[in-house]
N, C-alpha and C positions, 0 to 999 in steps of 0.2 A: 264268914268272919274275915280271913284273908284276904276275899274282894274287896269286901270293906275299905280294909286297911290298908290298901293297893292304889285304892280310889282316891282315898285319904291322900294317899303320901304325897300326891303332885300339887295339891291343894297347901299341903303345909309347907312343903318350900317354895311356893310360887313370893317372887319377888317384887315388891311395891313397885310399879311404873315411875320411869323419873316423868316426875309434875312439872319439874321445871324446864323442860326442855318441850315440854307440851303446850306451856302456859305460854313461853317464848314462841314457838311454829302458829301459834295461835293468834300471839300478839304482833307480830311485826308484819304479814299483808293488810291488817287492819290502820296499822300506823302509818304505814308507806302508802298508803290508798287513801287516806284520812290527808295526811302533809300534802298530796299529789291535788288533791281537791281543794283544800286550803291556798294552796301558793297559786296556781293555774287556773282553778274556775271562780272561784270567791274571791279571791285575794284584790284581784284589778277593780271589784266592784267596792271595797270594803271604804269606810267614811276614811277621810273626810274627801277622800276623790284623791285628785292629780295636777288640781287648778291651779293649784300653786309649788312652788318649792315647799314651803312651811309643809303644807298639805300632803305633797306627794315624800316626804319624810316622815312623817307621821303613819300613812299607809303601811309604808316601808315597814316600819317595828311592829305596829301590831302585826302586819302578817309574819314578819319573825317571832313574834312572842305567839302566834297562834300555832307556827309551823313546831315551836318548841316545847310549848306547852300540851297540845293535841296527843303526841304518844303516850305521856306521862297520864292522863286523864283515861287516856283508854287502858294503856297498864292495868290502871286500879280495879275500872270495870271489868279489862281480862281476868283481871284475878279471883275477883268477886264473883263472879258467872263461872269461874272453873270452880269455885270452891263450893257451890250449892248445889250443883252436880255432883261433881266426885268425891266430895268427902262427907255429903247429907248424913244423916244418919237413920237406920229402917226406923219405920215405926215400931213404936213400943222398947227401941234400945236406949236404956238408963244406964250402962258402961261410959266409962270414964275413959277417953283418947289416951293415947300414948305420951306418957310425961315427954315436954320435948326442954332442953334445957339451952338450945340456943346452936345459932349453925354461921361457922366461922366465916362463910365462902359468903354468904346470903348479907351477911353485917359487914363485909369489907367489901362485896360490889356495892350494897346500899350508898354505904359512905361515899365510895367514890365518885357513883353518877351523880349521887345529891349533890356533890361538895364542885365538881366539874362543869353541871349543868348552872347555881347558884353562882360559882366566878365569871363562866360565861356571860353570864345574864348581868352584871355586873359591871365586866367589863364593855359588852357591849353600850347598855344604859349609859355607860359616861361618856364612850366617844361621842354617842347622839346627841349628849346635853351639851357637850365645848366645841362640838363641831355646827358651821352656819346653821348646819340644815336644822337646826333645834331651834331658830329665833322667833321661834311664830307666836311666842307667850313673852306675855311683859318683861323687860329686861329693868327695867330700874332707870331712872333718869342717867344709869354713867353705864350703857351697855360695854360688855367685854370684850366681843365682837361686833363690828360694824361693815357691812358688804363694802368693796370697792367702789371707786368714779363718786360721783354726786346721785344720790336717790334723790324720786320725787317724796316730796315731806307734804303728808296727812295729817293734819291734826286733828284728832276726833274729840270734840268736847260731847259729855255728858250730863244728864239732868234732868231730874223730872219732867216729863219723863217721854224723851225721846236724843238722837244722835244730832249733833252737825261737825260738818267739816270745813275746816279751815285750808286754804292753797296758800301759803304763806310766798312761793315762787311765781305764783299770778297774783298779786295783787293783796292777797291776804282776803280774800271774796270767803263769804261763808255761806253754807249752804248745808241744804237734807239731804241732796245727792251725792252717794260715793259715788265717782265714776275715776277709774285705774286702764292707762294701757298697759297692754299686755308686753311680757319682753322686758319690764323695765323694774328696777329693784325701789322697792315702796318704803318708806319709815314712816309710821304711826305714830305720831305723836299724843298719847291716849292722856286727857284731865279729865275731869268732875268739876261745875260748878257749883252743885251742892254736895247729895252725900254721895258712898260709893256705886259705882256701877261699875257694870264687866262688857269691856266691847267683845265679841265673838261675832267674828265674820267666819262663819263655817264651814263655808267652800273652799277658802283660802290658807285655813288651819290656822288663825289667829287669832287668841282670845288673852284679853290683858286689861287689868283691871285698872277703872276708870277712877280714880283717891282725888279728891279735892286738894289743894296746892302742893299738887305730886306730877310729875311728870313723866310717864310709864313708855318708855320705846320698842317696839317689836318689826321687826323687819319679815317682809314677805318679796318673794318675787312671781308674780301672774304669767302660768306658761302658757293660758287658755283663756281666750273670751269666752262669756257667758254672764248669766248672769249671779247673785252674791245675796246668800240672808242676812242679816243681821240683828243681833237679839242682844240685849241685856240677859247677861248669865249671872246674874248676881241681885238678892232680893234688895228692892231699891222702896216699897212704898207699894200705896194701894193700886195702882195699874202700872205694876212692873211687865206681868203678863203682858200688857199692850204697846211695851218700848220694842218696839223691831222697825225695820224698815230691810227695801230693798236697794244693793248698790248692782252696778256690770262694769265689767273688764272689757275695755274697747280694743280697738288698732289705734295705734300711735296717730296716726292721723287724724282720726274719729275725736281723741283726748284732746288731743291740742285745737282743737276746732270747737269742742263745746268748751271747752277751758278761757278760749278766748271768748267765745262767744259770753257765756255767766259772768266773766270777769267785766265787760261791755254792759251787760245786763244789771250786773249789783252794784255798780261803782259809787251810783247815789247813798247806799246804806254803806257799803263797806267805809264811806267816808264819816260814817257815824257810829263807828263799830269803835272798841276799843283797840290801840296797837298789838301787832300780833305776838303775842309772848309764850311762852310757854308753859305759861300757870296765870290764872286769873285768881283777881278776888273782888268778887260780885258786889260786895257792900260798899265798894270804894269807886264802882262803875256808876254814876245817877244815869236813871235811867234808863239802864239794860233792861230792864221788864218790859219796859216801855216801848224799847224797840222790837224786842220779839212780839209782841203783842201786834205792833203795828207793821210788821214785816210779815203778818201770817204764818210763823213761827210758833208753835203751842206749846212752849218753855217758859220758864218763868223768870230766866236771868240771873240761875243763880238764885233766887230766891224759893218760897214756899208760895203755892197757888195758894192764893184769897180767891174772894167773889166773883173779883176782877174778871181773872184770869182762869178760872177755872175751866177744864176741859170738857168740852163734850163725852160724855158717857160711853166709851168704845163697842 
């Protein structure tokens, strides 16, 4: 009986493990191996690339918002995985835990990281969105920011359902091909002839929607040749699916040589193109359908495809 109670005795003051200092040794080579992975191996490859400034800023944040995000997710999981282990409960025990009624230390570092990591994030997000490097999404016809020197000016019109561009510095020549050199700070000039569409050039981190007599600006600079997707991000009609094309990022050289060259090449239509403006309105243009049609252009000018016009089935 004595033994018993001898045995007993180290059993009933044996002391609860501190959990929290376990869940922490637990949790932080998971986080610091996790972040290391994120920023260094993933991170360089993560969308939308590095093609552009727009782009290579955009990179930027998510891998901050992954590198930030990452411990906090694994936390949770730490904590969950400790807690189905060491606090399970045997089979067949119907006992009730120990009333806990709240733990001062646990509720004021919650608060603090919450409230720390939340301003962080906060205040990072806004230097991003007033600082250049955020212009790769529509700015509105009166941008707040506008990059230094003279940018070459894109204009991309939109409309059922396909891109063209406008060089309003050559000539005003329009065309399906983006082609951008590299090195050199870009303005998009984004409209709609008919309803909404969204240009998203994905390589480049620009994506800004296309409003009918709206005039959308976003600015990019191209750090790299290659080549450029381009999709409609915004439901437009029944082969929205099938608006994409492909543009490329040259050498300054390579640009200004096919630049002149299409500009040489289009000069008979560009002379029957409307002035180059910064908002059209189709029903006031005679004949715009007519020219796309006849230009081998598969737009409808602004208008809605009839018979006529109708496209090939993609």
């Amino acid at each position: 009986m004595a033994a018993a109670q001898e045995a007993a005795a180290p059993a009933a003051g044996r002391t609860e493990p501190n959990h929290g200092l376990r869940i922490f040794l637990i949790w932080l080579p998971l986080a610091l191996a996790a972040d290391l992975l994120l920023w260094f191996v993933y991170g360089p490859h993560m969308p939308p690339g590095r093609m552009s400034t727009s782009a290579a800023s955009q990179q930027f944040d998510i891998r901050v918002m992954s590198v930030m995000g990452a411990p906090v997710m694994l936390f949770v999981l730490t904590f969950a995985g400790y807690s189905f282990i060491s606090w399970r409960t045997a089979e067949g025990d119907q006992e009730d835990g120990p009333p806990i009624e709240g733990n001062t230390r646990v509720q004021i570092s919650w608060i603090t990281v919450t409230t720390i990591l939340v301003l962080s994030l906060f205040g990072f997000g806004f230097y991003e969105l007033v600082t250049p490097a955020g212009a790769g999404a529509g700015e509105g016809p009166s941008p707040i920011w506008a990059p230094g020197g003279k940018p070459l000016v894109v204009q991309v019109i939109a409309q059922q359902w396909l891109f063209t561009y406008r060089y309003p510095q050559y000539g005003g020549f329009e065309t399906t091909a983006l082609v951008l050199p590299v090195g050199q700070e870009v303005q998009f000039n984004v409209t709609s002839l008919d309803v909404i569409h969204s240009f998203w050039a994905y390589q480049l981190g620009v994506k800004a929607d296309a409003n009918p007599q709206v005039n959308n600006v976003a600015f990019t600079k191209p750090l790299h040749t290659g080549g450029v997707t381009v999709r409609c991000a915004e439901l437009c009609g029944l082969w929205h699916g099938a608006m994409f094309d492909y543009g490329r990022v040259v050498s300054v050289p390579a640009f200004k040589s096919w630049a002149q060259a299409t500009k040489i090449k289009m000069a008979k239509i560009t002379k029957t193109l409307p002035a180059y403006s910064l908002v059209y309105y189709p029903n006031e243009i005679k004949g715009l359908a007519k020219f796309y049609y006849e230009a081998g252009l598969p737009g409808a000018g602004g208008g809605f495809y009839g018979n006529q016009y109708y496209p090939d089935e993609p």
